[in-house]
TORKEKE-683763 format. One line per field, with one value per residue: x, y, z of N, C-alpha, C, CB in turn; residue number from 1. Coordinates in steps of 0.05 Angstrom, whole numbers. Glycine has a CB too. Layout:
TORKEKE-683763
nx <- c(X  ...) $
ny <- c(Y  ...) $
nz <- c(Z  ...) $
cax <- c(X  ...) $
cay <- c(Y  ...) $
caz <- c(Z  ...) $
cx <- c(X  ...) $
cy <- c(Y  ...) $
cz <- c(Z  ...) $
cbx <- c(X  ...) $
cby <- c(Y  ...) $
cbz <- c(Z  ...) $
paza <- c(NUM  ...) $
END
This chain:
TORKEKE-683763
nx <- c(389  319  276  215  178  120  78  27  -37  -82  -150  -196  -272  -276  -292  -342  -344  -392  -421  -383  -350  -317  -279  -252  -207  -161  -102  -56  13  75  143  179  150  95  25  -27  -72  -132  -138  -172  -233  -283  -292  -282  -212  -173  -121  -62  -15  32  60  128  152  141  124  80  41  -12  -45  -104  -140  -206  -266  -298  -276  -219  -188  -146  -96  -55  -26  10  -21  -48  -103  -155  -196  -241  -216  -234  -256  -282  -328  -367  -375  -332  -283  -217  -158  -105  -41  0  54  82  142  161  136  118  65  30  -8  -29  -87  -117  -170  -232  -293  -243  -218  -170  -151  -135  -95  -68  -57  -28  -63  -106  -164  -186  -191  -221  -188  -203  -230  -191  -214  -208  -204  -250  -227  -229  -291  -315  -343  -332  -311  -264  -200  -153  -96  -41  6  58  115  152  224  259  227  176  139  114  71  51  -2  -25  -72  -131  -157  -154  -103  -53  -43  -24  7  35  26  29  -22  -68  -89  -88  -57  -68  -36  -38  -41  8  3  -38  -33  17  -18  -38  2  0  8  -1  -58  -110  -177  -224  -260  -289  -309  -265  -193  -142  -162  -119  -71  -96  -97  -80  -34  1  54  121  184  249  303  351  345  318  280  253  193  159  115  64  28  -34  -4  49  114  125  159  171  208  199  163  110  95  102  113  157  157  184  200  195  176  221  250  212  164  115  69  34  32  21  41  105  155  211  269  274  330  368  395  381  342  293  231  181  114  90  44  -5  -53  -109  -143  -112  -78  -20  51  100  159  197  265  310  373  394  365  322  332  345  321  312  288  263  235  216  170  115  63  -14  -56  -54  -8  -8  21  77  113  160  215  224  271  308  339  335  294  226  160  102  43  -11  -71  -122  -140  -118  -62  -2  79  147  210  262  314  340  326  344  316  248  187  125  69  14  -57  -111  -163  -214  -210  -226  -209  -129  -112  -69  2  41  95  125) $
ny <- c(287  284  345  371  334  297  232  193  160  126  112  60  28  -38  -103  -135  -127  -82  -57  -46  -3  61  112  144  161  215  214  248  256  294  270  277  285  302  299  252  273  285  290  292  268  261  221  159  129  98  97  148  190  225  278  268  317  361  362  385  381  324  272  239  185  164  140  168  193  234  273  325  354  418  439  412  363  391  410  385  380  354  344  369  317  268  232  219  178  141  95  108  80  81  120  151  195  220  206  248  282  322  347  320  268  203  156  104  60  38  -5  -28  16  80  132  209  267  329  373  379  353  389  376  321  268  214  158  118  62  6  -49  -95  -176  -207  -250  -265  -278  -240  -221  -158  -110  -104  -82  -26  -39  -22  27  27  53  47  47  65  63  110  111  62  22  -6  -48  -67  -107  -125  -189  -193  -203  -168  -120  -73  -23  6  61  105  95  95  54  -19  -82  -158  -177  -237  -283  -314  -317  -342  -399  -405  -420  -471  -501  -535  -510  -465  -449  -417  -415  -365  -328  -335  -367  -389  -439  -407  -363  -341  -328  -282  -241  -199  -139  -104  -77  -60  -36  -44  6  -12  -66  -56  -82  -118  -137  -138  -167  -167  -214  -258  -303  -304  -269  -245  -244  -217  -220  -213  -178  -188  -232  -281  -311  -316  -346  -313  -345  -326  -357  -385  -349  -321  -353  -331  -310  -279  -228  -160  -115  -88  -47  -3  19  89  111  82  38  -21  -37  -66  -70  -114  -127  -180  -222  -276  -280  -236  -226  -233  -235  -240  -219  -194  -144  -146  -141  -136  -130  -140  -148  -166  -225  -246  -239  -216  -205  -145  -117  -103  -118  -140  -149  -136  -144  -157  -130  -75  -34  -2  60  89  136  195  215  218  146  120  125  82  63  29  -5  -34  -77  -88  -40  6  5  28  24  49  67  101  94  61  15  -8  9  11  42  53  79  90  101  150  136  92  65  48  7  3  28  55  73  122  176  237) $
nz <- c(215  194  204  232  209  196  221  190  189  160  171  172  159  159  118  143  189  194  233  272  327  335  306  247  190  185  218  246  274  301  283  320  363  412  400  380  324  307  246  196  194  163  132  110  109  70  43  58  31  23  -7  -61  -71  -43  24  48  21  25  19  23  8  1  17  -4  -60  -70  -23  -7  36  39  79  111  133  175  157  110  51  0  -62  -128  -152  -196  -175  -137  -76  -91  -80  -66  -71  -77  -101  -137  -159  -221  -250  -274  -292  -231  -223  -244  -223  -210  -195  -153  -151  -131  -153  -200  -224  -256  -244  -258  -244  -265  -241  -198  -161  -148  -192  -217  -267  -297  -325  -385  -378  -348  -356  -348  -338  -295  -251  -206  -165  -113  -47  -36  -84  -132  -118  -125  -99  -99  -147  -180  -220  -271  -269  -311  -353  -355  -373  -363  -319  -267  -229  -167  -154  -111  -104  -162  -178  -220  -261  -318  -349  -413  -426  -389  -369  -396  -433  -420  -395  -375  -324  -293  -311  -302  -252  -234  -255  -225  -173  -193  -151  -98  -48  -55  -60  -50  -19  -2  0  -51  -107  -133  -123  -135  -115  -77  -101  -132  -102  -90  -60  -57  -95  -129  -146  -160  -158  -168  -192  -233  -278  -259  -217  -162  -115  -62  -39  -23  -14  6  -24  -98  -160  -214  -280  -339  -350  -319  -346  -325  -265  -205  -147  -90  -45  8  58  70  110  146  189  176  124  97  59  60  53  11  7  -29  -7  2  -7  10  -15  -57  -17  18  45  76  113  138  154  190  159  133  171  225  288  291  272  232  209  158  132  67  50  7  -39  -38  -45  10  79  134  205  222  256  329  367  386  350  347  316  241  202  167  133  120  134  112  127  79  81  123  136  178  205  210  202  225  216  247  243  276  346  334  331  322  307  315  292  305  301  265  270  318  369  396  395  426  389  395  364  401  441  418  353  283  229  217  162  137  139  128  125  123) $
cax <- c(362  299  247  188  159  97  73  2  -45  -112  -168  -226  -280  -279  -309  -350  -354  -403  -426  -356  -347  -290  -267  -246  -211  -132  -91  -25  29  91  155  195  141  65  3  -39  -94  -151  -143  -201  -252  -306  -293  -262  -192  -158  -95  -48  6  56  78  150  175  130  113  62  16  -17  -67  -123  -162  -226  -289  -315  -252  -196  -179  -122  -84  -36  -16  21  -49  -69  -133  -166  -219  -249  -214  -258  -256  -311  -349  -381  -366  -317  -262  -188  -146  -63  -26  33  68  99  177  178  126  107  38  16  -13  -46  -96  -123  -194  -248  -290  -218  -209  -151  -154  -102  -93  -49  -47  -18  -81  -129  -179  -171  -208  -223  -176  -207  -233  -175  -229  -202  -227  -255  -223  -248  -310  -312  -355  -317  -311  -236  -186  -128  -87  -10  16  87  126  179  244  273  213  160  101  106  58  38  -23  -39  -110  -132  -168  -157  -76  -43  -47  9  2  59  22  16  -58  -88  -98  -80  -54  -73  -8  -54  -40  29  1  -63  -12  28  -43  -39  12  -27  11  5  -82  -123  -200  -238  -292  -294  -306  -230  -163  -123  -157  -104  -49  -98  -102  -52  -37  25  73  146  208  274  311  376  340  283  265  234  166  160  80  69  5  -32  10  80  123  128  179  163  233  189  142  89  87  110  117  172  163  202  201  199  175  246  257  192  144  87  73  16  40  4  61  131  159  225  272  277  359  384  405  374  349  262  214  165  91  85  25  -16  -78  -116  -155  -91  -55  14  61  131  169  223  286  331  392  399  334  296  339  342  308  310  260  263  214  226  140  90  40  -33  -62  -46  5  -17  33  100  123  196  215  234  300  325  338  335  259  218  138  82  13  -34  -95  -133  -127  -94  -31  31  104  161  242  285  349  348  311  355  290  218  163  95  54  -22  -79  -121  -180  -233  -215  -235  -178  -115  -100  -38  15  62  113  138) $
cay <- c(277  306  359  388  304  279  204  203  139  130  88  57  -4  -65  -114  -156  -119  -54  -41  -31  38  80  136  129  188  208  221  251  268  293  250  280  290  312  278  252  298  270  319  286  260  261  201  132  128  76  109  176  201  256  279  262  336  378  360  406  380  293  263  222  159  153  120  195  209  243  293  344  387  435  448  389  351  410  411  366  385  344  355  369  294  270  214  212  155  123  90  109  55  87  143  156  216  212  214  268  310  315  357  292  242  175  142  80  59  9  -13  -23  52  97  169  218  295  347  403  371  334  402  370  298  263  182  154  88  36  -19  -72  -125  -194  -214  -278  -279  -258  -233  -196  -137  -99  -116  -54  -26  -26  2  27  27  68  36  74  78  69  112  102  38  30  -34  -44  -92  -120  -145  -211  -196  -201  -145  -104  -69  -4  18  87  119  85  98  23  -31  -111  -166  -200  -242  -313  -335  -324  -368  -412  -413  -429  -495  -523  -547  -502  -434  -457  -407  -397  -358  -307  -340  -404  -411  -440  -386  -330  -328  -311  -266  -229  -175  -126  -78  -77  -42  -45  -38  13  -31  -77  -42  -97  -139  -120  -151  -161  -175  -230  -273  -326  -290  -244  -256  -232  -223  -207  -206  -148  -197  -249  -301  -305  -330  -346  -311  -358  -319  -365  -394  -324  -319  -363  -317  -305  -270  -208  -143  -96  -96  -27  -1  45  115  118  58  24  -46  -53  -70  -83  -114  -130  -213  -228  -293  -272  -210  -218  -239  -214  -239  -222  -183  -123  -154  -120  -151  -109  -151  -136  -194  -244  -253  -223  -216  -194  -121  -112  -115  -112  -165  -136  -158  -151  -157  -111  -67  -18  9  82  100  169  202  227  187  121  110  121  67  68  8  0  -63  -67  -74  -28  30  -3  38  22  59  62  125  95  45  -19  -6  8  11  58  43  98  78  121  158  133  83  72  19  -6  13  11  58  92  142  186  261) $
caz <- c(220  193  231  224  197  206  214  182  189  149  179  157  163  145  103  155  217  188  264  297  327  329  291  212  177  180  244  252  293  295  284  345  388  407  410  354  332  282  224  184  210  149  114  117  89  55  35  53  10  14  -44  -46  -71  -22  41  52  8  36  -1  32  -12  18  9  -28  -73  -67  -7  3  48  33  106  117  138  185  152  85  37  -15  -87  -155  -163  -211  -176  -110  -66  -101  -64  -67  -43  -80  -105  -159  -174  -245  -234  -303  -276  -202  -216  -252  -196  -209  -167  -161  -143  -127  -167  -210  -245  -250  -244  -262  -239  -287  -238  -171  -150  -151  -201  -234  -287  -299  -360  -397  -359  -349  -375  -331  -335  -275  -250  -181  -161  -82  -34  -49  -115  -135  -111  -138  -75  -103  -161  -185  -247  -286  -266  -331  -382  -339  -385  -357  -296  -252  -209  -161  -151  -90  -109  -181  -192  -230  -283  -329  -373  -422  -440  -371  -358  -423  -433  -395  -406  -350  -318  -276  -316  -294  -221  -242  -263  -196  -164  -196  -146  -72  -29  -61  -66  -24  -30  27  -6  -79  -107  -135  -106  -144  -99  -61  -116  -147  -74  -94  -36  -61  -124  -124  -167  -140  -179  -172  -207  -260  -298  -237  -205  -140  -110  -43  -46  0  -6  0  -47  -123  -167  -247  -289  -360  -350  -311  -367  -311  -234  -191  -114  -78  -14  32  80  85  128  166  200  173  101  91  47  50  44  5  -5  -32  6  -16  13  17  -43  -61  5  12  73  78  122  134  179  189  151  141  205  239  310  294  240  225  191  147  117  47  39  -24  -66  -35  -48  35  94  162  219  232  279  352  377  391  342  361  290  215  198  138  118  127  130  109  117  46  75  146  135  207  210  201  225  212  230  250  237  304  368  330  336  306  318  294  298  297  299  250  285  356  386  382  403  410  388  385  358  424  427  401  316  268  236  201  129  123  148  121  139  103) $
cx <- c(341  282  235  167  146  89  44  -18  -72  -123  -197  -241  -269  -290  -318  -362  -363  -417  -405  -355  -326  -295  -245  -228  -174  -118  -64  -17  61  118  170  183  118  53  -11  -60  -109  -161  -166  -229  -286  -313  -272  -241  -176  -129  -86  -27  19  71  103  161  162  111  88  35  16  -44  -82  -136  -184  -246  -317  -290  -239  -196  -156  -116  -60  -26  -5  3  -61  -97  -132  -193  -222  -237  -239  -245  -280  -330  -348  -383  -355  -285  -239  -171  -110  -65  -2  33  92  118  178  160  106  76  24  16  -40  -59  -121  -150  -208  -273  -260  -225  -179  -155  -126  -111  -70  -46  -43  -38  -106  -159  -168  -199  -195  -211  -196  -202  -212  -189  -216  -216  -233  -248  -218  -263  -309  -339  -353  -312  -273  -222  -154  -120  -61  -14  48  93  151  204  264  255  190  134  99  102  48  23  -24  -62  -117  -155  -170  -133  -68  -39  -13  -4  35  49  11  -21  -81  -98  -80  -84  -64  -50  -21  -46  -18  17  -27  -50  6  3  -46  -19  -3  -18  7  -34  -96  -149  -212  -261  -299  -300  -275  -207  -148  -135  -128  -79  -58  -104  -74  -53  -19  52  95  159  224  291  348  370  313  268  253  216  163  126  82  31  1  -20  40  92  130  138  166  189  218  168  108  76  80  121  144  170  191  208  205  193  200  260  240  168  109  96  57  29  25  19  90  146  194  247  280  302  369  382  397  367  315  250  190  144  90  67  16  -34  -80  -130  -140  -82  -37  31  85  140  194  241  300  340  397  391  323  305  343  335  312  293  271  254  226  195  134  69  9  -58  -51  -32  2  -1  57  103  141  196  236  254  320  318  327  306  246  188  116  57  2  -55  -119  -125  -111  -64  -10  53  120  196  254  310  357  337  331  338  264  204  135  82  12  -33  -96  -143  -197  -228  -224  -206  -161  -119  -76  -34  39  73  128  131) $
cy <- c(297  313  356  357  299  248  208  175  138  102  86  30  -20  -80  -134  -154  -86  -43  -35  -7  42  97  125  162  187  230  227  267  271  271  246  271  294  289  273  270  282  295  314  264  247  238  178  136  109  83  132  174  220  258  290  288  358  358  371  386  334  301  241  203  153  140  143  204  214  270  299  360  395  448  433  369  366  402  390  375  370  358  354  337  284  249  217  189  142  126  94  100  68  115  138  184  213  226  237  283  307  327  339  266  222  172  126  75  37  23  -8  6  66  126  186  257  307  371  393  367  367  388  344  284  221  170  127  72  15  -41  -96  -150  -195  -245  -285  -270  -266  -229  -171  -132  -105  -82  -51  -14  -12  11  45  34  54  60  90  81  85  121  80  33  5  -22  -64  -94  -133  -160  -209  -189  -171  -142  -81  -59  14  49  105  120  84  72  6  -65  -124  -180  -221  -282  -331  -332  -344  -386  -426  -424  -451  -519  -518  -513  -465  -434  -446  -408  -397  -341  -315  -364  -416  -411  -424  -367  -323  -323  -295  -240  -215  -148  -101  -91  -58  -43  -25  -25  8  -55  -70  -61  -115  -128  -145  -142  -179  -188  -239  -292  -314  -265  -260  -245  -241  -210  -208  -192  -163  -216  -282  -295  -328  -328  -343  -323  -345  -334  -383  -370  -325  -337  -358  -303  -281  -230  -179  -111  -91  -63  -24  23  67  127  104  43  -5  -61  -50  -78  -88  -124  -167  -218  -264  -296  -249  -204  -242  -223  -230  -221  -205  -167  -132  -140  -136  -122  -120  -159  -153  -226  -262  -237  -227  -193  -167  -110  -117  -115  -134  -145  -151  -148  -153  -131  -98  -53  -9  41  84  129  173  212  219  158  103  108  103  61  39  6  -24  -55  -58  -51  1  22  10  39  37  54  86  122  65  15  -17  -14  11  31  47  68  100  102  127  144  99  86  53  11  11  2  21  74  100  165  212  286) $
cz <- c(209  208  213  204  210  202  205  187  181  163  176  163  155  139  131  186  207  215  281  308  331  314  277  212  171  216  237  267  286  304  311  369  390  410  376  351  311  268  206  192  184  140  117  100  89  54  51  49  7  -6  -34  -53  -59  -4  60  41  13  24  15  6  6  3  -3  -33  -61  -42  -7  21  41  56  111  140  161  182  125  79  10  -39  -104  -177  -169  -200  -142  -99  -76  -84  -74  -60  -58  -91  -117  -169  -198  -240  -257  -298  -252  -205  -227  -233  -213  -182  -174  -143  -145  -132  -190  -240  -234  -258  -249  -256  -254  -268  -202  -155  -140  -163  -217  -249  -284  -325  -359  -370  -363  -368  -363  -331  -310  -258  -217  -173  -118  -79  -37  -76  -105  -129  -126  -111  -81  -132  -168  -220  -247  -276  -288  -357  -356  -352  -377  -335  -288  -231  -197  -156  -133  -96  -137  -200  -203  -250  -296  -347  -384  -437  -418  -369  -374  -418  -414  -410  -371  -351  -299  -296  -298  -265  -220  -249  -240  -182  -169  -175  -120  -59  -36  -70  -41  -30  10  24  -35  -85  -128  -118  -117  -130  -83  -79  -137  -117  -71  -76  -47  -85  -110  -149  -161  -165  -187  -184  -220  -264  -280  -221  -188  -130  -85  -52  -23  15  -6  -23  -70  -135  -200  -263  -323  -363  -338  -332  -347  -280  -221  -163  -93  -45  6  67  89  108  155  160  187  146  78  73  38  51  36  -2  -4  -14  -9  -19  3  1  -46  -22  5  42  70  99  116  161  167  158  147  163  214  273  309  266  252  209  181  130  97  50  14  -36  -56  -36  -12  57  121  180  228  260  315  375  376  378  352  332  262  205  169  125  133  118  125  104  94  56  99  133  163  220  190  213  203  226  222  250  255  329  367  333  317  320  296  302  285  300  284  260  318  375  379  404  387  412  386  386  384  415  423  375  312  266  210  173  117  135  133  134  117  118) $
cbx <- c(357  288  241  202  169  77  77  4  -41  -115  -165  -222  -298  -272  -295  -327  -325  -425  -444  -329  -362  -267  -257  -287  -228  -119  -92  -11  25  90  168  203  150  57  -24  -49  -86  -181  -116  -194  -256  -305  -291  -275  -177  -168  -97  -49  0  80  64  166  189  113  128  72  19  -14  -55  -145  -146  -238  -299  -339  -252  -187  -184  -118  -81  -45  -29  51  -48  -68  -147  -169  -221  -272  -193  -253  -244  -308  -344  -403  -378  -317  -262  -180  -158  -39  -22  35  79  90  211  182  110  128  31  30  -30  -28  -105  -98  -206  -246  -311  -205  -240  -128  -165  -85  -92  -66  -76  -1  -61  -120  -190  -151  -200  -254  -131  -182  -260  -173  -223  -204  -224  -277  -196  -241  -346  -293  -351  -296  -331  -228  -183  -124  -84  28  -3  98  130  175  264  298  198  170  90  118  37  61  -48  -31  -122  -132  -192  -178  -76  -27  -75  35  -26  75  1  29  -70  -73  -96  -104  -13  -98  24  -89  -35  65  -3  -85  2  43  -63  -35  44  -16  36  37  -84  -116  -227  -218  -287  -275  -343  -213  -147  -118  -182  -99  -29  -122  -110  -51  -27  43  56  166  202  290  301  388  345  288  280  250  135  188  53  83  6  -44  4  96  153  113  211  130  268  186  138  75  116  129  83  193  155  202  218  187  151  268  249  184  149  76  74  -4  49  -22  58  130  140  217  290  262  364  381  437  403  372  256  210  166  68  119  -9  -28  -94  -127  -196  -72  -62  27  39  147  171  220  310  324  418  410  331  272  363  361  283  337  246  251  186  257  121  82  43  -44  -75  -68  28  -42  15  120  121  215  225  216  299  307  365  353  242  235  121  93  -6  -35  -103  -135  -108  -98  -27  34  112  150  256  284  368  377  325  360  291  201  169  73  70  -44  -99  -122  -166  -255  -192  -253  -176  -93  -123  -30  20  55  132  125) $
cby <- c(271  305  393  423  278  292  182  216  129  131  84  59  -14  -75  -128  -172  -121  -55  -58  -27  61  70  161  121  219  224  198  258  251  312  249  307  308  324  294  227  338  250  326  279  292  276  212  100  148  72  117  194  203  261  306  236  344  403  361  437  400  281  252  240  125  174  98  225  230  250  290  356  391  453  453  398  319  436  446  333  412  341  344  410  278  266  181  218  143  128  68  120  0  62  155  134  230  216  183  258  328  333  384  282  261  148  164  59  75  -9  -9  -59  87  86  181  206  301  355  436  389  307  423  390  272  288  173  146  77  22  -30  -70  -122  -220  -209  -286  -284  -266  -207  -195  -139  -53  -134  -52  -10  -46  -16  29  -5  103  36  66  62  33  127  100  23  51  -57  -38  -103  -140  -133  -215  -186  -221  -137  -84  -93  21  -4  85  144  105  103  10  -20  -120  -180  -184  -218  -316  -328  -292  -364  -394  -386  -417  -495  -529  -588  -517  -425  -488  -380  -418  -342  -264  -333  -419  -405  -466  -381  -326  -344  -327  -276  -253  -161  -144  -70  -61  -51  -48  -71  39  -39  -97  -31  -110  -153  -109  -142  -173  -153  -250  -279  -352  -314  -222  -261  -242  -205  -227  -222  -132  -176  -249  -314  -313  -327  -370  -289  -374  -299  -376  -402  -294  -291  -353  -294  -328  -274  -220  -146  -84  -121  -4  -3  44  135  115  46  25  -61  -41  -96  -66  -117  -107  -234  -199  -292  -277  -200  -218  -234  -206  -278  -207  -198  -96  -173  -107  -167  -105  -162  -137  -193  -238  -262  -224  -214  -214  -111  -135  -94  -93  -178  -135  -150  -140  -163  -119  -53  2  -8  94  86  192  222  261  183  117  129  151  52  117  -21  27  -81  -84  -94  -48  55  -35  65  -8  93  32  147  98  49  -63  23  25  -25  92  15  108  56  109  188  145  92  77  20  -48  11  16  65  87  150  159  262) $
cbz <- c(250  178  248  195  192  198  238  150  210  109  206  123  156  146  72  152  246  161  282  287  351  318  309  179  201  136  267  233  317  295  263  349  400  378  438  347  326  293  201  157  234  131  89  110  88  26  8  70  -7  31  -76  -51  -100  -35  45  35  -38  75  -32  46  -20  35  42  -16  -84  -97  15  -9  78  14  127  126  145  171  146  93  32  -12  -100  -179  -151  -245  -193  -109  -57  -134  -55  -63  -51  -111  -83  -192  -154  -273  -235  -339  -296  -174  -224  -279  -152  -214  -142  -156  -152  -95  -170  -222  -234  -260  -211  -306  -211  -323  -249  -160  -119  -166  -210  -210  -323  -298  -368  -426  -364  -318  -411  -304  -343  -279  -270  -160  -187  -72  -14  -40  -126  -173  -73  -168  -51  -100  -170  -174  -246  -328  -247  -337  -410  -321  -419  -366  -299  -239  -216  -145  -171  -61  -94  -183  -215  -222  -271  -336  -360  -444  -465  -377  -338  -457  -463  -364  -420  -342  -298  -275  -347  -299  -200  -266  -279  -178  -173  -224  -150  -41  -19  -94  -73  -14  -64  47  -5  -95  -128  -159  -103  -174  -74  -33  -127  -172  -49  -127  -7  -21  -159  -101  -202  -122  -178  -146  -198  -298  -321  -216  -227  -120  -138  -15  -67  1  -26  -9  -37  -134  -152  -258  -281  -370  -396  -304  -394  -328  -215  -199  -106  -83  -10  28  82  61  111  169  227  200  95  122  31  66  57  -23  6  -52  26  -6  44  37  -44  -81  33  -14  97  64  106  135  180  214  165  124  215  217  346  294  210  218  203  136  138  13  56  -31  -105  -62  -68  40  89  168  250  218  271  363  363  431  312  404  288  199  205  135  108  116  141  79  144  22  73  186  127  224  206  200  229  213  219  275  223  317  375  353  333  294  323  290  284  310  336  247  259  370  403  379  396  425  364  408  335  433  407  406  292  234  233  210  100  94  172  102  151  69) $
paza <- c(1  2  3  4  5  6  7  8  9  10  11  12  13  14  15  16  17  18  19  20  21  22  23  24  25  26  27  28  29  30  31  32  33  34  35  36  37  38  39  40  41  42  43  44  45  46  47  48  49  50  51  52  53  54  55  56  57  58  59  60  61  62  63  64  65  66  67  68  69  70  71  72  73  74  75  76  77  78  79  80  81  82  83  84  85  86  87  88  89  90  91  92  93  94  95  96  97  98  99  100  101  102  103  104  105  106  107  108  109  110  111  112  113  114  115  116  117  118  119  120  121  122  123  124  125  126  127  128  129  130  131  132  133  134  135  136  137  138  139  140  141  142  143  144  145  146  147  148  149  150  151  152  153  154  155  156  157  158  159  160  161  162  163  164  165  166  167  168  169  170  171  172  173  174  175  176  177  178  179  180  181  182  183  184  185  186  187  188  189  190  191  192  193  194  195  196  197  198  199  200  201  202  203  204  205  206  207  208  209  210  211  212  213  214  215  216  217  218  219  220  221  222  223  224  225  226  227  228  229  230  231  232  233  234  235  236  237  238  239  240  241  242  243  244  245  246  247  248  249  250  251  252  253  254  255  256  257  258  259  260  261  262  263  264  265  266  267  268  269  270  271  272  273  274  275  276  277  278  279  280  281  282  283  284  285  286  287  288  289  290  291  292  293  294  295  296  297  298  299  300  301  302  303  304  305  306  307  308  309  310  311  312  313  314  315  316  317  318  319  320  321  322  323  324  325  326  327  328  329  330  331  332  333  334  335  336  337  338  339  340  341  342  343  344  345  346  347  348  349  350) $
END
C-alpha cells in the first residue's frame, strides 16, 4: 500500500450562484489519516494535478493562472504565467518529457511550460469555430496524449466538443462534427444555455484513451460516453445508459494499474444530487456501479491513486462532499471538506 499520499480537492464558484459563500481554493488531506487543512485559499480552483513522476510538486488551475507547490501542496504560489485572470480548467505532462506540462484554459487557449511548470508561455490560438454560443466562455476541461504517437493531443470543450492536435498544440483540427451529427437523432438533443439542440453533445466534460486500446478516444459528454476509433472524424455511443439509470457524464478516466479497466462520474445533470461511480474492466464495453454512497450532488471528478489500485476518491459538487475506497470498493468513507465551501470541481490523489 502506499504512504505518505495526499487527496487534494480544488473548489470554486459557479456559473449562476455569484453570491454563495464558502471558501474556494485547494484542500488537502492525508490519505491514511488527519484532517483537511485549506492550503490555498487565494483563488478559485478549477483543477489540481500531481505530477505523476514527483509527488512533491501539485499544480492548481485557477481563475488567475497557474499555481504550484513543491511541498506536496504544503504551500502554493502563483507561477510566471503570462496572463492575469485567466482560467485553468486541465493539465498534461508529456509522456517523453515530464518538465513539459500542458494546460488548458478558458477562454479556449493552451499553454505549455518547458521547465516543469516554473514559467509557461501561450502556443497559437486553437481558432475554434464557435458552434455554441453560452453564458460561459467555452473551457478546455481535459486533455489526453496519444500513447503511441504523443504529438498527438485531444481536448475536450465544454459546450464546444473537442479538439485534436497532431504537433503537440501548435495547431489544432475540430472533431466536433460527427458529434453535431449524433445531435441529429431526438434523444441525444439537449439545449439549456444556447439556442441549439446539439449543445448537449457539444458539452464535453473529459477525454481519455485507454492504452489497451490507443486508437480510441473516449469523451465523457452531457448526454453519456462517446467513443471515436478514427482520430475524432466520427462518434459512436457508447450506451451507457444500458448500465446506469443516470447519464449525465462529467468524468471518464483511465486507470493508471489496472489494465483496460476505466471509471467513470454519471450524474443526473450538472446541478444534480444523484448520480454514480462506474467501473469497465473491459475498456467500456460494460460497466457496473462502483460506488456504495448516496451522493447529494453532481459528481465531478474521480481520483485514482498513481500506484494502489485499491484507492479510489470522488467528489460532488455541493456540501463538500468526498467519498473514497481503500480497499477496492469494499467500503466507503465519507470524507467532507470542514467547513462552509462553494462547490467542487476536482479531486485528485498522489
Amino acid at each position: 500500500m502506499a504512504d505518505q499520499s495526499n487527496i487534494y480537492v480544488g473548489v470554486a464558484g459557479y456559473f449562476g450562484k455569484p453570491d454563495h459563500p464558502g471558501r474556494v481554493g485547494v484542500f488537502r488531506r492525508g490519505t491514511r489519516n488527519g484532517d483537511w487543512q485549506h492550503v490555498l485559499g487565494a483563488v478559485q480552483t478549477f483543477t489540481v494535478f500531481v505530477h505523476p513522476d514527483d509527488p512533491g510538486t501539485v499544480f492548481a488551475g485557477t481563475n488567475d493562472g497557474v499555481w504550484r507547490s513543491t511541498d506536496a501542496g504544503a504551500t502554493f504560489r502563483r507561477t510566471h504565467f503570462p496572463d492575469a485572470k485567466k482560467e485553468v480548467w486541465s493539465f498534461l505532462v508529456d509522456s517523453r518529457d515530464r518538465r513539459r506540462i500542458f494546460a488548458g484554459a478558458s477562454p479556449i487557449d493552451v499553454y505549455r511550460s518547458d521547465d516543469g511548470g516554473e514559467s509557461w508561455h501561450k502556443l497559437p490560438n486553437p481558432g475554434m469555430a464557435t458552434h455554441c454560443k453560452g453564458p460561459f466562455a467555452s473551457r478546455v476541461m481535459r486533455l489526453a496524449q496519444h500513447p503511441k504517437r504523443p504529438d498527438e493531443i485531444y481536448a475536450a470543450l465544454e459546450i464546444n466538443g473537442v479538439m485534436r492536435s497532431t504537433d503537440l498544440g501548435e495547431t489544432w483540427s475540430d472533431c466536433s462534427a460527427g458529434l453535431i451529427k449524433l445531435a441529429e437523432q431526438p434523444h441525444l438533443q439537449s439545449k439549456i444555455v444556447s439556442d441549439t439542440t446539439a449543445e448537449g453533445m457539444l458539452d464535453s466534460h473529459a477525454v481519455t484513451i485507454n492504452p489497451a486500446d490507443p486508437d480510441a478516444v473516449i469523451a465523457a459528454m452531457r448526454m453519456g460516453l462517446f467513443r471515436s476509433a478514427d482520430q475524432g472524424r466520427t462518434w459512436q455511443d457508447m450506451q451507457v445508459g444500458r448500465f446506469s439509470p443516470t447519464t449525465y457524464g462529467r468524468d471518464v478516466k483511465v486507470s493508471p494499474i489496472e489494465p483496460n479497466t476505466l471509471y467513470s462520474a454519471l450524474s443526473v445533470a450538472a446541478s444534480s444530487h444523484d448520480g454514480g461511480l462506474y467501473r469497465s474492466e473491459d475498456g467500456g464495453q460494460s460497466w457496473k456501479r462502483f460506488d456504495k454512497v448516496q451522493v447529494h450532488g453532481t459528481i465531478m471528478s474521480i481520483g485514482l491513486h498513481p500506484r494502489d489500485a485499491a484507492q479510489v476518491y470522488m467528489g460532488a459538487r455541493y456540501d463538500g462532499e468526498v467519498f473514497g475506497t481503500q480497499d477496492a470498493g469494499q467500503s466507503w468513507q465519507a470524507m467532507p471538506l470542514p467547513g462552509e465551501v462553494q462547490h467542487i470541481y476536482s479531486v485528485t490523489c498522489g
